[in-house]
LONUKOL-398361 format. One record per residue (C-alpha): residue in three letters; x, y, z; residue number from 0. Coordinates in nm, 4 decimals. Example, Ala and Ser with C-alpha at 12.3 -4.5 7.8 and 13.67 -1.06 7.14 Angstrom:
<rs>
     r         c1         c2         c3     k
   ala     1.2300    -0.4500     0.7800     0
   ser     1.3670    -0.1060     0.7140     1
</rs>
This chain:
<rs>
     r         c1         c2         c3     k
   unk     0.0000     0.0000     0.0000     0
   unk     0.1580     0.3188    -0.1388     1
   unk     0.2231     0.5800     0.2116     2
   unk     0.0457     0.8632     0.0462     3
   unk    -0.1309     0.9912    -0.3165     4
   unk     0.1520     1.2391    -0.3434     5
   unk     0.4769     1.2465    -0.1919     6
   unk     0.6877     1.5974    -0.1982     7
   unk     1.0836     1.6562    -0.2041     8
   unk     1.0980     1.9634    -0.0477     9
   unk     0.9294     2.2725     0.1502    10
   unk     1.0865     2.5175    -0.0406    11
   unk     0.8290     2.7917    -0.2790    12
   unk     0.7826     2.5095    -0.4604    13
   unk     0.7441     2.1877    -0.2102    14
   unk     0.5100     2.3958    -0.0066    15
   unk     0.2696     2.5194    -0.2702    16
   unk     0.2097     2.1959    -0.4136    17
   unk     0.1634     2.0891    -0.0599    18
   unk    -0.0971     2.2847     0.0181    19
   unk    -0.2922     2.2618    -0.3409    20
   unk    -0.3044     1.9220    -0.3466    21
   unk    -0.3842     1.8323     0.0409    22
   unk    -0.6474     2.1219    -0.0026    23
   unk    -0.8082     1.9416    -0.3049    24
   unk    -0.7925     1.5867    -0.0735    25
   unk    -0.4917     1.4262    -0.1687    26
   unk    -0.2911     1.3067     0.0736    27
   unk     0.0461     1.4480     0.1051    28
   unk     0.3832     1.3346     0.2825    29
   unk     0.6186     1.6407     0.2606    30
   unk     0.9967     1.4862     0.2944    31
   unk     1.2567     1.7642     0.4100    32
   unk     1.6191     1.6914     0.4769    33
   unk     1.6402     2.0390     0.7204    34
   unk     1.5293     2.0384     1.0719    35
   unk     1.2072     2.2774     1.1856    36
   unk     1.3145     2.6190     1.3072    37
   unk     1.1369     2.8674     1.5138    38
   unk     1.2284     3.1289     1.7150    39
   unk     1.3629     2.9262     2.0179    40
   unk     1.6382     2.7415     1.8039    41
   unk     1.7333     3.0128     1.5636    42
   unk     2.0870     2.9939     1.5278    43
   unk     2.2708     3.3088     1.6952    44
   unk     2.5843     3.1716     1.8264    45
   unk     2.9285     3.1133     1.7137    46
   unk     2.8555     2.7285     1.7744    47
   unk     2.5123     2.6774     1.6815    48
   unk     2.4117     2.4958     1.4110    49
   unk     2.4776     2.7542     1.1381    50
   unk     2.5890     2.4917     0.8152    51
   unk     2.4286     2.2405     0.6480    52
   unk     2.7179     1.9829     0.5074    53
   unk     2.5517     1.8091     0.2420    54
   unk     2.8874     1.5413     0.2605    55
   unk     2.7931     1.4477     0.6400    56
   unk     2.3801     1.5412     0.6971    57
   unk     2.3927     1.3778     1.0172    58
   unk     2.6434     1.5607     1.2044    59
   unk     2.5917     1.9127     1.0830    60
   unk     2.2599     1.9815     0.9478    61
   unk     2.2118     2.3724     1.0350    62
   unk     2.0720     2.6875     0.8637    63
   unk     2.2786     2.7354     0.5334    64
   unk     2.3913     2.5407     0.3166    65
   unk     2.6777     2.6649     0.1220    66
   unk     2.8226     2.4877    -0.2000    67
   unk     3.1415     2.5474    -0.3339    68
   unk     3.2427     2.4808    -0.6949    69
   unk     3.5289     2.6395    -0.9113    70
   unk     3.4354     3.0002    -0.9315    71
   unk     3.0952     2.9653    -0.8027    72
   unk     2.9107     2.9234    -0.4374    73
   unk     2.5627     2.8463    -0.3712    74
   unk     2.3642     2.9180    -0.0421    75
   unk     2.0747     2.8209     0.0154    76
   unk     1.8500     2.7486     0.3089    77
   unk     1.7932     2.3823     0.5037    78
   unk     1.4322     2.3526     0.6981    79
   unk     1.0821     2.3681     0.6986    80
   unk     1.0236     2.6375     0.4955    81
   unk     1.3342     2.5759     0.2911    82
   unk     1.4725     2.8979     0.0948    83
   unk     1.1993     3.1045     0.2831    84
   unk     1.3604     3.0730     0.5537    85
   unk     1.7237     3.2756     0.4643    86
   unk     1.5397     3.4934     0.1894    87
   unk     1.5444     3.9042     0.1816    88
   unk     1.1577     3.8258     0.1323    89
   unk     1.1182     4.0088    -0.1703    90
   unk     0.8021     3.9205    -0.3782    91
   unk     0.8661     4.0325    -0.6923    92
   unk     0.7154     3.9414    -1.0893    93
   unk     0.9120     3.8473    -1.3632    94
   unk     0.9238     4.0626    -1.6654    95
   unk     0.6775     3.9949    -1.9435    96
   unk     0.9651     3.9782    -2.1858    97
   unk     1.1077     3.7073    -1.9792    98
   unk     0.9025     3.4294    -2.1512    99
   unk     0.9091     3.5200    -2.5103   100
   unk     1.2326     3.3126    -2.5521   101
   unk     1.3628     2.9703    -2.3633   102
   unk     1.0356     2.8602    -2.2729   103
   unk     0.7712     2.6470    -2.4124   104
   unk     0.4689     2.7501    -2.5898   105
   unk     0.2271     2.6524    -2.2938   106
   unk     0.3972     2.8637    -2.0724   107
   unk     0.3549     3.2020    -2.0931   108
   unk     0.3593     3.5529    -1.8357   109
   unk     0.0117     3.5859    -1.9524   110
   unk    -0.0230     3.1678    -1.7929   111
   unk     0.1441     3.3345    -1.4654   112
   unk    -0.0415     3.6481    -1.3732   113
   unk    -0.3406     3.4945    -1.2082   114
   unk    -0.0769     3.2809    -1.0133   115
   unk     0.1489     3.5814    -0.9285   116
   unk    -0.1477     3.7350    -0.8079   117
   unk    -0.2431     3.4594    -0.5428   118
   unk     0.1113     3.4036    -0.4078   119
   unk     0.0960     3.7723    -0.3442   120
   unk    -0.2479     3.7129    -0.1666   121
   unk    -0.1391     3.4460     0.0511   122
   unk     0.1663     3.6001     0.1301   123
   unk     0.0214     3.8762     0.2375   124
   unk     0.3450     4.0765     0.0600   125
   unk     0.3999     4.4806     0.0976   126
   unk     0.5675     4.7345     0.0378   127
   unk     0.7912     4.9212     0.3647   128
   unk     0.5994     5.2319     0.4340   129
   unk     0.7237     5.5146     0.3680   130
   unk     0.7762     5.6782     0.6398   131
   unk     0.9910     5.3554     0.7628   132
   unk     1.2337     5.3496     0.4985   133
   unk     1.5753     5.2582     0.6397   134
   unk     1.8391     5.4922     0.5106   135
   unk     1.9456     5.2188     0.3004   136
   unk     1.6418     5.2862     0.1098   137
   unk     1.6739     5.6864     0.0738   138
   unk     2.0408     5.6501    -0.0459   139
   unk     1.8777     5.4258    -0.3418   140
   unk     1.6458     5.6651    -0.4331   141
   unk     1.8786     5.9810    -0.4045   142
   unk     2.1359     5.7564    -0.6564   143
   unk     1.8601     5.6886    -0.8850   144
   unk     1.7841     6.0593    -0.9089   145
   unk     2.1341     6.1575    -0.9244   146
   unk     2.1422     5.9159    -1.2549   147
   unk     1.8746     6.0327    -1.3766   148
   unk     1.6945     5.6489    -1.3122   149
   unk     1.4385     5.8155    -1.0837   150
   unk     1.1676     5.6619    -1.2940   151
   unk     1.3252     5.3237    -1.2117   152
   unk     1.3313     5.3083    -0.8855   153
   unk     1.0814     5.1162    -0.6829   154
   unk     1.0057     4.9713    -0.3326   155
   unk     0.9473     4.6031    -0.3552   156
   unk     0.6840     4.4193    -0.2272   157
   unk     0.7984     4.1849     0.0270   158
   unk     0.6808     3.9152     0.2516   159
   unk     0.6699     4.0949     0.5873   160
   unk     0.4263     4.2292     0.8404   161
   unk     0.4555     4.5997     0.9304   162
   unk     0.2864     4.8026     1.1330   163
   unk     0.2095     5.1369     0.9473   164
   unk     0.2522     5.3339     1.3279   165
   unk     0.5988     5.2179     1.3531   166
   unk     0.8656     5.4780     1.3105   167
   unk     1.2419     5.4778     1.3982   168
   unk     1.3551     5.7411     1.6375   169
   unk     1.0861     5.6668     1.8596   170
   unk     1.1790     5.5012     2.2252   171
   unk     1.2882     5.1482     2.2236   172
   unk     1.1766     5.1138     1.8348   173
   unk     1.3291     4.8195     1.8173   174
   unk     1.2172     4.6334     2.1289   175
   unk     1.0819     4.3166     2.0815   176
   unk     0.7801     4.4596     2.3083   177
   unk     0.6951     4.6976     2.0158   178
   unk     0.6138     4.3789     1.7640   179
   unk     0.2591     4.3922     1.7026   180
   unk     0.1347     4.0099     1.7337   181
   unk    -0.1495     3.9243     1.5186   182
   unk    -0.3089     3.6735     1.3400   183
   unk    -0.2206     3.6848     0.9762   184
   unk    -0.4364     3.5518     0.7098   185
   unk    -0.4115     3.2252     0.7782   186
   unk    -0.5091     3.2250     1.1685   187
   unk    -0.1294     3.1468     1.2626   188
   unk     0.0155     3.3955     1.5333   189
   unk     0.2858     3.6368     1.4177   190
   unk     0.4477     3.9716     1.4962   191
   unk     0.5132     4.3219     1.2680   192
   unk     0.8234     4.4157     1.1851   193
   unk     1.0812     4.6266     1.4036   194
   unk     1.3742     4.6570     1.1228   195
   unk     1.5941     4.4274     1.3242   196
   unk     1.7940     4.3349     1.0215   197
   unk     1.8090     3.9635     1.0970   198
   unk     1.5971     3.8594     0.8016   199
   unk     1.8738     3.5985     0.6730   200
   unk     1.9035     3.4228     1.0055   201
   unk     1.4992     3.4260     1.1528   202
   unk     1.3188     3.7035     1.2443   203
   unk     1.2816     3.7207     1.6703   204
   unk     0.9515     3.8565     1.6631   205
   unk     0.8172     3.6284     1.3698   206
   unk     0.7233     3.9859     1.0862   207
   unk     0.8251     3.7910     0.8017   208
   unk     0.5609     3.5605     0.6211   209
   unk     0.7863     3.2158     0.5799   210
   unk     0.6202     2.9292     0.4324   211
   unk     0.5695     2.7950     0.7622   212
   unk     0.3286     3.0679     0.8667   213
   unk     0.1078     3.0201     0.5411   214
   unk     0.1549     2.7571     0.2339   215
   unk     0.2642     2.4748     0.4928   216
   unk     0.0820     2.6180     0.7723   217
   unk    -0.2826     2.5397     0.5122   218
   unk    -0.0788     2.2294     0.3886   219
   unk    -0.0759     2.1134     0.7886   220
   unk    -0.4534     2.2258     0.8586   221
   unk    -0.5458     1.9744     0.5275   222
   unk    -0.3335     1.7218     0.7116   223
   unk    -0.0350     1.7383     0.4771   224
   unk     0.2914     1.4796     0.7147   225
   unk     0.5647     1.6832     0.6828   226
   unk     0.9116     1.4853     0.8167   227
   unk     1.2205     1.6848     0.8799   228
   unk     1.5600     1.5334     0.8620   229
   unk     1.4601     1.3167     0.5796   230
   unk     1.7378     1.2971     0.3220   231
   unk     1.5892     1.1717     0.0031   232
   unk     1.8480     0.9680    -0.1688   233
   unk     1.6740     0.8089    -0.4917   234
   unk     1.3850     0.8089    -0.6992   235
   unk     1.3231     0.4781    -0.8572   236
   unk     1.0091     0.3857    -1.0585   237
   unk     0.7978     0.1076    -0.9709   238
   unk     0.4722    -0.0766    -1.1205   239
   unk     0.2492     0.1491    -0.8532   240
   unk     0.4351     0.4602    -0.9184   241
   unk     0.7297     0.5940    -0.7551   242
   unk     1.0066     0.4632    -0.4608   243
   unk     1.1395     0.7197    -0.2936   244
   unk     1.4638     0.6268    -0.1040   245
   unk     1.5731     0.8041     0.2448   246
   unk     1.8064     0.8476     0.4669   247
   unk     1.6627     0.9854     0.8019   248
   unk     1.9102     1.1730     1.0362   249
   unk     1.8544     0.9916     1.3680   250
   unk     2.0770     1.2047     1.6880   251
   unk     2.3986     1.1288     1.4680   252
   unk     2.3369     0.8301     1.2473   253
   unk     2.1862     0.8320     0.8928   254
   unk     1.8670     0.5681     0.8922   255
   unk     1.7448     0.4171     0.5244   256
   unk     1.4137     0.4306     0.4834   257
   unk     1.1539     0.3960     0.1574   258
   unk     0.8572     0.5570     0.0689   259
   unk     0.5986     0.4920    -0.2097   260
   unk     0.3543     0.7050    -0.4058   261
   unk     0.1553     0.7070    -0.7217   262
   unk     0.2518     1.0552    -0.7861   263
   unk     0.6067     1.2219    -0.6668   264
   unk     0.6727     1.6001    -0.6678   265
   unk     1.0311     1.6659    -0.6850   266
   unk     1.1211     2.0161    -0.5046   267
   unk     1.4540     2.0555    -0.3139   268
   unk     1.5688     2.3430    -0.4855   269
   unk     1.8083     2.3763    -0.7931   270
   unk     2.0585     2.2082    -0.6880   271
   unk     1.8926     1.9669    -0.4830   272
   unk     1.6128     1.8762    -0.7306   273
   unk     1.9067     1.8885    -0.9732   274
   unk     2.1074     1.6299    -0.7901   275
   unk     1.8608     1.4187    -0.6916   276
   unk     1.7799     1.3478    -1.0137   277
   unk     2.0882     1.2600    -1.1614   278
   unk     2.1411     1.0193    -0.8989   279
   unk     1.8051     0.8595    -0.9702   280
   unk     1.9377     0.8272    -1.3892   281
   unk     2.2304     0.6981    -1.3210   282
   unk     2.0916     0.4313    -1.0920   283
   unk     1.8430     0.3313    -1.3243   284
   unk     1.5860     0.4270    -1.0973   285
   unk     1.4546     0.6986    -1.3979   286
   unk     1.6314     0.5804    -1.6974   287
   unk     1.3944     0.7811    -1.9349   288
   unk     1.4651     1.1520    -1.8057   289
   unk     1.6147     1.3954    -2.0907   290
   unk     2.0289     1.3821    -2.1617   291
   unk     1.9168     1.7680    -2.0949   292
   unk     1.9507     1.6968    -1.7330   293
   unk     2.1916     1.9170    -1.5532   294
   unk     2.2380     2.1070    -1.8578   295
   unk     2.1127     2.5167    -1.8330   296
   unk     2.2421     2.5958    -1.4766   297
   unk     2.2252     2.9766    -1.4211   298
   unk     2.3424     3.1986    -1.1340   299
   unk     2.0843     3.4303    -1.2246   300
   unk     2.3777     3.7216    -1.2091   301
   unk     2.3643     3.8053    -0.8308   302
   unk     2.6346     4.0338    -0.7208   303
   unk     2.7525     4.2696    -0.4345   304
   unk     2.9718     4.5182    -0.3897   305
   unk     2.9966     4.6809    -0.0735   306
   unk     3.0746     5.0470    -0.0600   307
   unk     3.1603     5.2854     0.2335   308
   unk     2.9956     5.6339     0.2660   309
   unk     3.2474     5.7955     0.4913   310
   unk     2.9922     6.1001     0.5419   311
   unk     2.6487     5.9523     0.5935   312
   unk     2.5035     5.6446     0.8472   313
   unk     2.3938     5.3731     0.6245   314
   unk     2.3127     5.1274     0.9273   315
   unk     2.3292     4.8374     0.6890   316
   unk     2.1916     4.6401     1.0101   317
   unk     1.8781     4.8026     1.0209   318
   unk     1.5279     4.7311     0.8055   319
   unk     1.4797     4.4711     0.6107   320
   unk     1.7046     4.3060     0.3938   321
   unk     1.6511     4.4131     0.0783   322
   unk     1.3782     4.7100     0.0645   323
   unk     1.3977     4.8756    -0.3222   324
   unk     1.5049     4.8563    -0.6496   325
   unk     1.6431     5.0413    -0.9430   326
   unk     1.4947     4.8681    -1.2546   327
   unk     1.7492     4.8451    -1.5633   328
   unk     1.6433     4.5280    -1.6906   329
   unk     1.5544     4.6971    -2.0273   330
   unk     1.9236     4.6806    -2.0885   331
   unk     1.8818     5.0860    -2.0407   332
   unk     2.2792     5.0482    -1.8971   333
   unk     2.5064     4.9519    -2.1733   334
   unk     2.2426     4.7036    -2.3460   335
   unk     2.2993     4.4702    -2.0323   336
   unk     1.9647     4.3606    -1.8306   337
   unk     2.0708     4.4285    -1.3926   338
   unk     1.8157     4.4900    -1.1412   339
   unk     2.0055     4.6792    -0.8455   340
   unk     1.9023     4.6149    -0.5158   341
   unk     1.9813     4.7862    -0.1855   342
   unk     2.1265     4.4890     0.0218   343
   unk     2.1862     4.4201     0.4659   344
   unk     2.3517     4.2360     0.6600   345
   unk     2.2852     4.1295     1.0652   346
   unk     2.4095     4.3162     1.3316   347
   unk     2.5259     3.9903     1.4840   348
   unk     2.7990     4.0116     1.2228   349
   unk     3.0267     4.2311     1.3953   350
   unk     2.9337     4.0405     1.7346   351
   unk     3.0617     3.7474     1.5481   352
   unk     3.3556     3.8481     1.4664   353
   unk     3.4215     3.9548     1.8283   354
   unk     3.3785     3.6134     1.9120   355
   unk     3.5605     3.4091     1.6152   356
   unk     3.8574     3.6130     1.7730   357
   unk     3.8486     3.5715     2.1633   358
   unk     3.7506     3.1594     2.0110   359
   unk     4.1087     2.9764     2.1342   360
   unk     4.0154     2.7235     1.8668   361
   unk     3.9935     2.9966     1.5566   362
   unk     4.2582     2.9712     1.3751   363
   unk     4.5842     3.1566     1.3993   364
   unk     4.5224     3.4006     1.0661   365
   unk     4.1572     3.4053     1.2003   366
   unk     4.2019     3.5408     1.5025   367
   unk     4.5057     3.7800     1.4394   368
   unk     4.3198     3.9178     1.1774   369
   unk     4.0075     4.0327     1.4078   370
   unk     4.2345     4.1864     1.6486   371
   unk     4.3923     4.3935     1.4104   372
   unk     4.0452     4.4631     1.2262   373
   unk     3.7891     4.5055     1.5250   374
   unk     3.9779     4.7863     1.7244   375
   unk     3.9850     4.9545     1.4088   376
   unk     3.6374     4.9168     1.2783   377
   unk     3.5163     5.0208     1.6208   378
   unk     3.7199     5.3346     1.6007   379
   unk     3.5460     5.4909     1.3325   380
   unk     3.2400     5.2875     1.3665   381
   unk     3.2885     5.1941     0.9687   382
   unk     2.9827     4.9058     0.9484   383
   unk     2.7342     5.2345     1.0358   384
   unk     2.8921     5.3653     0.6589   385
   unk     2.8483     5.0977     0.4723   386
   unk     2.6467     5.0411     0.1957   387
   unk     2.5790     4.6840     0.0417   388
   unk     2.5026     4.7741    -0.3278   389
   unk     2.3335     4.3974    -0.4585   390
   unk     2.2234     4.3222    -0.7948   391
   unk     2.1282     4.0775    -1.0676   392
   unk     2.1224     4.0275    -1.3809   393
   unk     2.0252     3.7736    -1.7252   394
   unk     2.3413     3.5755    -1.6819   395
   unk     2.4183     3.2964    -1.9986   396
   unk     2.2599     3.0479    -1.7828   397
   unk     2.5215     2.8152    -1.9434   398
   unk     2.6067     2.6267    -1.6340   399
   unk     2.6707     2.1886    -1.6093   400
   unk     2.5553     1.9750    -1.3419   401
   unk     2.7012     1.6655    -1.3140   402
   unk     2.7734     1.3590    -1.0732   403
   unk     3.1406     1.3386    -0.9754   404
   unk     3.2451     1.0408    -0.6919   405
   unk     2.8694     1.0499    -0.6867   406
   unk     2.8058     1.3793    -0.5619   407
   unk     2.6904     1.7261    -0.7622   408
   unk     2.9611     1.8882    -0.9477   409
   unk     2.9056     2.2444    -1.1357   410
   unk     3.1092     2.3594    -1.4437   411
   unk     3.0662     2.7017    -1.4765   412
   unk     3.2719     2.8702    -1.7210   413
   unk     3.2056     3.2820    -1.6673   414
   unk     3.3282     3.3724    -2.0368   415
   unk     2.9877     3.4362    -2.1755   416
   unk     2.8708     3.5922    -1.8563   417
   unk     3.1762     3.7703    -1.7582   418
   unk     3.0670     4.1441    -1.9628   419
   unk     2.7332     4.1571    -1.7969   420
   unk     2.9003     4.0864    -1.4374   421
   unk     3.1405     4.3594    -1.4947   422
   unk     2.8631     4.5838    -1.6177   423
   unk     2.6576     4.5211    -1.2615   424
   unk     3.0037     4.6139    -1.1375   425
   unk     2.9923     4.9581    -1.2974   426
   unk     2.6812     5.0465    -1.1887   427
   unk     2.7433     4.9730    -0.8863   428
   unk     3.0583     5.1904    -0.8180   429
   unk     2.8702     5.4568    -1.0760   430
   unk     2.5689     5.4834    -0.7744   431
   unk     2.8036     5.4557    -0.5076   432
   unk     2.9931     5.7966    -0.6539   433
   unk     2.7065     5.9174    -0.7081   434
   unk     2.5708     5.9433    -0.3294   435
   unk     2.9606     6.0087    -0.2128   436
   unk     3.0221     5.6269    -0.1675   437
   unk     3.3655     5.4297    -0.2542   438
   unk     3.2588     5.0848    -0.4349   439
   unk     3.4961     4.7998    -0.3011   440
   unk     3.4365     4.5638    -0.5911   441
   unk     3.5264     4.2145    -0.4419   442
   unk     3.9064     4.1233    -0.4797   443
   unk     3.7247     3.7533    -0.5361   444
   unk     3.6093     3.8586    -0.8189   445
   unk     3.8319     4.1401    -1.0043   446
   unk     4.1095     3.8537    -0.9372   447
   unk     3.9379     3.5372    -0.9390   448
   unk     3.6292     3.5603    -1.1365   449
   unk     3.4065     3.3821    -0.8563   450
   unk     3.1123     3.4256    -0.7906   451
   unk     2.9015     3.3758    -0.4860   452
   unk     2.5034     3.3163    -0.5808   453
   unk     2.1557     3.2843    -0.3308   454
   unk     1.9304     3.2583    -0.6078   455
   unk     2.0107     2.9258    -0.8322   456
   unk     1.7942     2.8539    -1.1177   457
   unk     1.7872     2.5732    -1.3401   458
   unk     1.9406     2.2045    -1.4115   459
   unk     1.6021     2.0491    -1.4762   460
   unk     1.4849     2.2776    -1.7355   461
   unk     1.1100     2.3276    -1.8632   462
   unk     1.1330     2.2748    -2.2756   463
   unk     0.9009     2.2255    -2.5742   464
   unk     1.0447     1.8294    -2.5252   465
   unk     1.2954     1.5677    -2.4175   466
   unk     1.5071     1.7255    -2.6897   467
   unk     1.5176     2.0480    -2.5359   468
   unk     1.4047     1.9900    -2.1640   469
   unk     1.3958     1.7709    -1.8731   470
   unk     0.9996     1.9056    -1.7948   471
   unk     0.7178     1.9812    -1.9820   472
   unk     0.4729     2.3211    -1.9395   473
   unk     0.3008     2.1352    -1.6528   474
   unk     0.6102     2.0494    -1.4349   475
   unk     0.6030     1.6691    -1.5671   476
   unk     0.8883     1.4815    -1.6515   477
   unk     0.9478     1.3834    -1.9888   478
   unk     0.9520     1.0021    -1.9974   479
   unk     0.8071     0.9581    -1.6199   480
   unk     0.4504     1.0055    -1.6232   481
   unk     0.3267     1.1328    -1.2857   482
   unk     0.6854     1.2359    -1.1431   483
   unk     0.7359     1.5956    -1.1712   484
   unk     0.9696     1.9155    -1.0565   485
   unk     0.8105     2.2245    -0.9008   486
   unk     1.0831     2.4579    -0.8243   487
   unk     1.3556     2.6704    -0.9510   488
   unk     1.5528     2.3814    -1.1375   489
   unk     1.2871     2.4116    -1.4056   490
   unk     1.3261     2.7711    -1.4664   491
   unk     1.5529     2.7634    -1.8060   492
   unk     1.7154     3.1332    -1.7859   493
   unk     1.8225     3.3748    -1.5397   494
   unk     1.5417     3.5925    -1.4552   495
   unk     1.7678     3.9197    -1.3618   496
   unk     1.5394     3.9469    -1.0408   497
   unk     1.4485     3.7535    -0.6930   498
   unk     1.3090     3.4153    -0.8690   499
   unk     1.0808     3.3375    -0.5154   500
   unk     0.7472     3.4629    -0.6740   501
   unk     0.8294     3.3428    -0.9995   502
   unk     0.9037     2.9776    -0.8523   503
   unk     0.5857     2.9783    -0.6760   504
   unk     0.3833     3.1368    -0.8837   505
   unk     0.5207     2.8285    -1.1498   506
   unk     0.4048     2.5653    -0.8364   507
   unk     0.0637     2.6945    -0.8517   508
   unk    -0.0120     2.6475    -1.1869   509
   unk     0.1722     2.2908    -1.1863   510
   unk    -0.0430     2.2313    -0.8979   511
   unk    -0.3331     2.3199    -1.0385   512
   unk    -0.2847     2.0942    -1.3245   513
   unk    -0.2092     1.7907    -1.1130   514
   unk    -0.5384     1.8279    -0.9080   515
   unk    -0.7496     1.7999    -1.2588   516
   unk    -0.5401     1.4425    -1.2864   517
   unk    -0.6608     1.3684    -0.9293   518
</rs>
């Protein structure tokens, strides 16, 4: 007897959706996530909490991040319930129209997104920061797209937080936990408004931001959706009944096999994840009929940061959200090349970490005679109040390989046909930086080493017209493995130039959708 109608890979944008579609319309769902559930009592905040998730040895490190390193290219992303949600700068944001007119197939269109775009906004309950809350972060954007003459580009974003429009900084204790507003949000789970902590990456104390948790999984739960942290799935292998799902479920510090069986399988654990898993599942023979397009596509989607310091102006990086605005150049207005700047944050803890790293007797040597020379100084002139993390991104090549090497993901990704566009976001950068009296630090890691670091991963099980161009079809299904699909940002074929999170689940919903007609 099969252990549910659907089983899920994932609680990412896409694992969750699908979750909550398809237990809403009866199914029943088992949810398999290889992260741990967080909430605010096991947030990571110390030096030696659980902070990384090693993909090499799950059961004895299996924290918050999860950071991949390949030549010239990292990849974090997030490990829980919740998945990416969870580390996001919550931004809510639509792809451009012009997005699909190339690289897609025919059945999938902007036109086939809007009425999804629209309801992951609604159940996200996404806004804009009022105005009279913008961090400074914020008014130094806008005052450097009006100094560039860009003031028609620059927007706030809508983002995935609760705010309280009374809220104002300057006022006493603003940022007391005791001045959260808790309320119930849409979906009758408890949560607080936001205080502009600045610890959106790492889980907001007071619970403003609108995680899957709080909503998708939250409705996914209340349909009675099983979710099961700490399970690793390992392989996908198809059977008569539909699908075997193999496991691995992190027991205290052991890994424990399990299987699972469905008629239908969702695969959603994230580009890389999704990505791996199912080259793992080819080459076992478990899915021998998936596309030789498989890995192939992998894009970056052309994030990058340069952090500048404004000697003459408080930037408190630490404060507001993440990410807050953007200036919109995606119609190639800045030498022909598509970039979406971003204001960008970082949490105050940083600094406090550093402290720590170097009283640690364990640090290394370099590590921790290189914070006693830096912290004295950086506390001298107070320099992280100055400065300004300038983000971006932009419509990479996309031209990135996945492959299995010793049997674990390996990415080739050669930055030749990327590398003018990079340098471009680059320019603009230092350009607004000048701009608003700013000196652009572009990364030594990259002026030297062409690498690139990445949070927003797209691609490696592509959507095409067919096998001969794609792994998936328009409805998220696997070419060659009926009722096995992919629901998250693997399938997206190009870089986007913007945060992919709406996109992704706006691309659930409508894969979703489809699946409960099949039902």
């Amino acid at each position: 007897m099969a252990d549910a109608d659907v089983i899920i890979i994932g609680s990412g944008f896409g694992g969750a959706v699908t979750a909550c579609r398809l237990a809403q319309a009866g199914a029943t769902v088992l949810v398999l996530e290889r992260g741990r559930e967080w909430n605010v009592q096991n947030f990571p905040r110390q030096v030696n909490d659980p902070w990384v998730y090693d993909a090499a040895r799950p059961e004895r490190a299996h924290g918050w991040f999860d950071v991949r390193m390949f030549p010239n290219m990292t990849v974090l992303a997030g490990a829980g319930v919740g998945g990416g949600s969870l580390v996001y700068a919550n931004i809510s944001v639509e792809a451009k129209p012009d997005t699909f007119l190339s690289g897609w197939p025919a059945g999938m269109t902007f036109d086939t997104l809007v009425p999804h775009y629209a309801e992951v906004g609604r159940m996200m309950e996404v806004k804009r920061v009022p105005q009279p809350q913008w961090p400074e972060r914020t008014k130094l954007m806008h005052e450097a797209a009006t100094k560039a003459g860009w003031q028609n580009r620059f927007r706030p974003l809508e983002l995935a937080v609760r705010f309280d429009d009374a809220w104002r900084y300057g006022e006493p204790n603003s940022h007391d936990p005791a001045r959260s507003k808790t309320e119930n949000n849409l979906h009758d789970v408890e949560q607080g408004t936001c205080i502009h902590l600045g610890e959106c990456d790492i889980g907001c104390p007071v619970k403003a931001r609108n995680t899957l948790d709080f909503n998708y999984l939250a409705v996914a739960r209340k349909h009675n959706a099983r979710i099961l942290p700490l399970h690793l799935a390992r392989n996908i292998k198809a059977i008569a009944e539909g699908y075997e799902v193999q496991v691995d479920e992190i027991v205290g510090h052991t890994l424990q096999p399990r299987t699972f069986t469905a008629p239908r399988v969702i695969v959603a654990a994230g580009s890389l994840g999704s990505t791996e898993l199912m080259l793992r599942s080819k080459a076992s023979g478990g899915l021998p009929n998936v596309s030789s397009k498989l890995g192939i596509g992998w894009s970056s989607n052309g994030d990058f940061l340069t952090p500048a310091i404004h000697p003459r102006r408080d930037v408190l990086p630490s404060r507001g959200p993440t990410i807050t605005c953007a200036i919109d150049l995606l119609d190639g207005e800045y030498k022909g090349k598509a970039i979406f700047v971003e204001d960008g944050g970082f949490p105050p803890l940083a600094i406090d970490q550093l402290d720590r790293a170097g009283a640690n007797p364990n640090a290394p040597e370099l590590v921790r005679n290189a914070t006693d020379t830096l912290l004295p100084v950086l506390r001298a002139i107070d320099l992280v109040r100055k400065v300004m993390p300038w983000f971006a991104q932009a419509r990479d090549a996309a031209d990135g390989i996945c492959t299995l090497k010793d049997g674990n993901l390996f990415l080739a990704w050669d930055i030749k046909a990327s590398e003018e566009t990079i340098n471009e976001v680059a320019a603009v950068h230092r350009k607004l930086a000048m701009l608003t009296g700013g000196l652009a630090l572009t990364p030594l890691t990259w002026t030297m080493g062409r690498d690139l670091v990445t949070p927003h991963p797209l691609g490696g099980c592509n959507m095409g017209s067919s096998a001969a161009t794609g792994v998936v079809d328009a409805r998220g299904q696997v070419f060659g493995h009926s009722n096995l699909y992919v629901a998250d940002g693997a399938i997206i074929p190009k870089a986007i130039g913007l945060n992919p999170s709406r996109t992704i689940a706006a691309l659930a919903e409508h894969i979703a959708a489809g699946i409960v007609q099949d039902l």
